[in-house]
C-alpha positions in Angstrom: -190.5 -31.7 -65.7 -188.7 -28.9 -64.0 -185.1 -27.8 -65.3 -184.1 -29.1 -62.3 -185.5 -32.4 -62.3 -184.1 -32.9 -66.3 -180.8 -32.0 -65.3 -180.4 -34.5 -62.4 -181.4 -36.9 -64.6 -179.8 -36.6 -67.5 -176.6 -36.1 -65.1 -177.6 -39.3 -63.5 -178.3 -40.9 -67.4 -175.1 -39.3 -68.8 -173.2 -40.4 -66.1 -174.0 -44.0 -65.9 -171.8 -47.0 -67.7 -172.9 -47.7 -70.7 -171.5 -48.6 -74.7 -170.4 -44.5 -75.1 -169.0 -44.4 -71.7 -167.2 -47.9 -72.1 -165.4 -46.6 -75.2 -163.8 -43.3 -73.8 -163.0 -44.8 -70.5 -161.1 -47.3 -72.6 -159.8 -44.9 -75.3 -158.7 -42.4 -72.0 -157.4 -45.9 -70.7 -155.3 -46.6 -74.4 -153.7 -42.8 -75.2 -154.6 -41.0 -72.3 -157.4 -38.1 -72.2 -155.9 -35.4 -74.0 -155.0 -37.4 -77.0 -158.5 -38.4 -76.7 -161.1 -34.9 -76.5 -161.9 -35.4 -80.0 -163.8 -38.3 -79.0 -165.7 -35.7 -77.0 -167.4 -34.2 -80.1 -168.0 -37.6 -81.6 -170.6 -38.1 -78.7 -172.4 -35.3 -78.8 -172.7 -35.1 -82.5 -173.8 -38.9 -82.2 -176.3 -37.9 -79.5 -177.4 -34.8 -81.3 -177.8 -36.7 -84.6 -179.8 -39.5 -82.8 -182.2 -37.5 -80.2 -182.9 -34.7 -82.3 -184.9 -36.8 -84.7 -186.2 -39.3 -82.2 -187.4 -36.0 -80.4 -189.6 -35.0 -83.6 -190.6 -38.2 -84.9 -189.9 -41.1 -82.4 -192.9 -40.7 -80.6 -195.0 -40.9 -83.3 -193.1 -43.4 -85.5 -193.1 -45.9 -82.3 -196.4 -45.4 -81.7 -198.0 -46.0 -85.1 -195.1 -49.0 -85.5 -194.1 -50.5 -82.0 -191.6 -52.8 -83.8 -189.6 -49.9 -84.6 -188.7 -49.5 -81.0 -187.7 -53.3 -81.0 -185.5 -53.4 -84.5 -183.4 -50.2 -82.8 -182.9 -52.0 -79.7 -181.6 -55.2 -81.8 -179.6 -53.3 -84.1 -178.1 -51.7 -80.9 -177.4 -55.1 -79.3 -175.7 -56.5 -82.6 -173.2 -53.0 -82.7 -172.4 -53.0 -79.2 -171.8 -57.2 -78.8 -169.7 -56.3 -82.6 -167.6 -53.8 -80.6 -167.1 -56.4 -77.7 -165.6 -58.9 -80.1 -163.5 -56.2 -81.7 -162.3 -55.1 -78.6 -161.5 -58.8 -76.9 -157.9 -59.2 -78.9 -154.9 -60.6 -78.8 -152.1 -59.3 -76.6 -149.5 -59.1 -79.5 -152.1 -56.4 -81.7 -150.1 -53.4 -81.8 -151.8 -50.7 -79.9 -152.4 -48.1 -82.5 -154.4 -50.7 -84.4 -156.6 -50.7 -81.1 -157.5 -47.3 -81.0 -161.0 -46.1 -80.7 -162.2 -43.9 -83.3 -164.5 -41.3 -83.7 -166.4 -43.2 -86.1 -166.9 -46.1 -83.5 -168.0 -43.4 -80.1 -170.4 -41.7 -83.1 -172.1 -44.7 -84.1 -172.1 -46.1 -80.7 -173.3 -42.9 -79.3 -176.2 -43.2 -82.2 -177.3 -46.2 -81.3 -176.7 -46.3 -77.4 -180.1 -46.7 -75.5 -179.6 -43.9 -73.7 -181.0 -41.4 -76.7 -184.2 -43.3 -76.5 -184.6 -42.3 -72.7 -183.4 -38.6 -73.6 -185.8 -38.1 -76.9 -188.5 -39.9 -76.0 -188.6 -39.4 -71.8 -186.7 -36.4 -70.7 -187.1 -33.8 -73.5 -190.2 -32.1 -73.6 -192.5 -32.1 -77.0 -190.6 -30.8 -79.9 -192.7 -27.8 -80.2 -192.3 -26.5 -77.0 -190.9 -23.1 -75.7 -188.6 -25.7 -73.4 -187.3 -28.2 -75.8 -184.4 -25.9 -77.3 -182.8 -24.7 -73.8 -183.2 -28.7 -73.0 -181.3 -29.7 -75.9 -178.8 -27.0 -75.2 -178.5 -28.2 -72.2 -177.6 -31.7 -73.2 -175.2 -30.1 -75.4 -173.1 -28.9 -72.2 -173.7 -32.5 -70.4 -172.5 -34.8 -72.8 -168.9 -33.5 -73.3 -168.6 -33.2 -69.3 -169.7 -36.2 -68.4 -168.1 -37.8 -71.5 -165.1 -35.9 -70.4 -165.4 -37.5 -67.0 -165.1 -41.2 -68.5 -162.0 -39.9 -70.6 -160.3 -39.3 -67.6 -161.1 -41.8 -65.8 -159.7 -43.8 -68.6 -156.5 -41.6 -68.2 -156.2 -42.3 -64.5 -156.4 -46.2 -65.3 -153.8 -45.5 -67.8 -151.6 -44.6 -64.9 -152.4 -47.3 -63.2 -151.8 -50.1 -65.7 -148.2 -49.0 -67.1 -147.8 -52.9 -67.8 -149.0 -54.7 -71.2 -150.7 -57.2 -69.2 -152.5 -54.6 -67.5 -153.8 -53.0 -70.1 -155.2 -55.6 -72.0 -157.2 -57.1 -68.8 -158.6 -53.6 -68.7 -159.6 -53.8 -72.5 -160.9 -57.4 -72.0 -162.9 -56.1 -68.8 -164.6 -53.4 -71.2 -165.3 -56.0 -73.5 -166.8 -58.1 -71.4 -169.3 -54.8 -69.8 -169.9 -54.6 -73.3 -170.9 -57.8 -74.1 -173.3 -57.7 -70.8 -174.7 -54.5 -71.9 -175.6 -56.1 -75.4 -177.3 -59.1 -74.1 -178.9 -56.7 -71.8 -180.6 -54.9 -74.5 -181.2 -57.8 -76.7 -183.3 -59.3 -73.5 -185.3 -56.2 -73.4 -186.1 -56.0 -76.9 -187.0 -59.4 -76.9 -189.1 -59.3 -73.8 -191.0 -56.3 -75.2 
C-alpha cells in the first residue's frame, strides 16, 4: 500500500464514529476541549499499546487460533455496551461524577475495533523498512483526529447550555454506543 493510500485510510478509519470517538466528543461535550487534551494521549497510548502488539503477533496468533479474533471482539462488545449503561444516567448525577477519564478513552481505545483494522490491514509486516514511519504516522493521526471529536464535543457544549440538553446529548452517545456494541457482538458471532 502506498503512503498515500494508508494515510487516506487511516484518516477515513480515525475519523469515523466509533467507542474512542464517542467518549471525547462527549467528554469535549461535558468540560469543553481544553479541559479535555489529556484525553488525547490516552488514545494514542491505547492505540499504540493495542496495534503495536497485534502488528507483531496478531497475525499469527489469529491465524493459528481464529477464536482469538472472536473472544477480542466479545470482550469489546461487553466494554463498550458497560460504557453505554454507565453513561445512560440520571439527570440529578452531578457532573463531575460523569466525567470521562483517561482510564475509560485508554481501555476503550484498547479494545476499539479499529486497532484490529490498523495492525492487522493497514500496517505493513512488522519487519518491514515501512512499518516504523507507518506507525509514526498513526502517532500524528490519532491525536488530530481525536482532537477533531474533542471539539466537536466543545462546540456541542455551546450548544446545549441547558441541563436537559446535555443529558439528551449524553443519552444519544449512549445509545451510539450501545448500537456500536451490538454491532460488534453480531459480527463476532456471525464469524
Amino acid at each position: 500500500m502506498t503512503l498515500s493510500a494508508f494515510t487516506l485510510s487511516l484518516l477515513a478509519l480515525l475519523a469515523v464514529p466509533g467507542p474512542t470517538n464517542t467518549l471525547l466528543a462527549l467528554a469535549g461535550a461535558g468540560r469543553g476541549a481544553l479541559k479535555n487534551a489529556g484525553l488525547l494521549v490516552a488514545a494514542l497510548t491505547g492505540y499504540l499499546c493495542a496495534v503495536l502488539p497485534l502488528a507483531w503477533l496478531g497475525r499469527p496468533l489469529i491465524a493459528a487460533w481464529p477464536l482469538a479474533g472472536t473472544l477480542l471482539q466479545v470482550v469489546a462488545a461487553c466494554w463498550v455496551l458497560l460504557l453505554a449503561a454507565r453513561l445512560w444516567s440520571p439527570v440529578d448525577r452531578p457532573a463531575e461524577s460523569r466525567s470521562i477519564t483517561a482510564l475509560q478513552v485508554w481501555l476503550t481505545t484498547v479494545l476499539n475495533p479499529k486497532v484490529l483494522v490498523i495492525a492487522l490491514a493497514l500496517l505493513p509486516p512488522a519487519g518491514e523498512a515501512a512499518f516504523w514511519p507507518r506507525v509514526g504516522l498513526l502517532a500524528l493521526l490519532v491525536p488530530a483526529a481525536g482532537g477533531t471529536w474533542l471539539l466537536a464535543g466543545g462546540s456541542a457544549r455551546r450548544a446545549a447550555t441547558e441541563r436537559p440538553r446535555m443529558v439528551a446529548v449524553q443519552r444519544l452517545a449512549s445509545l451510539w454506543l450501545a448500537v456500536l456494541s451490538f454491532g460488534l457482538l453480531a459480527r463476532a458471532f456471525s464469524a
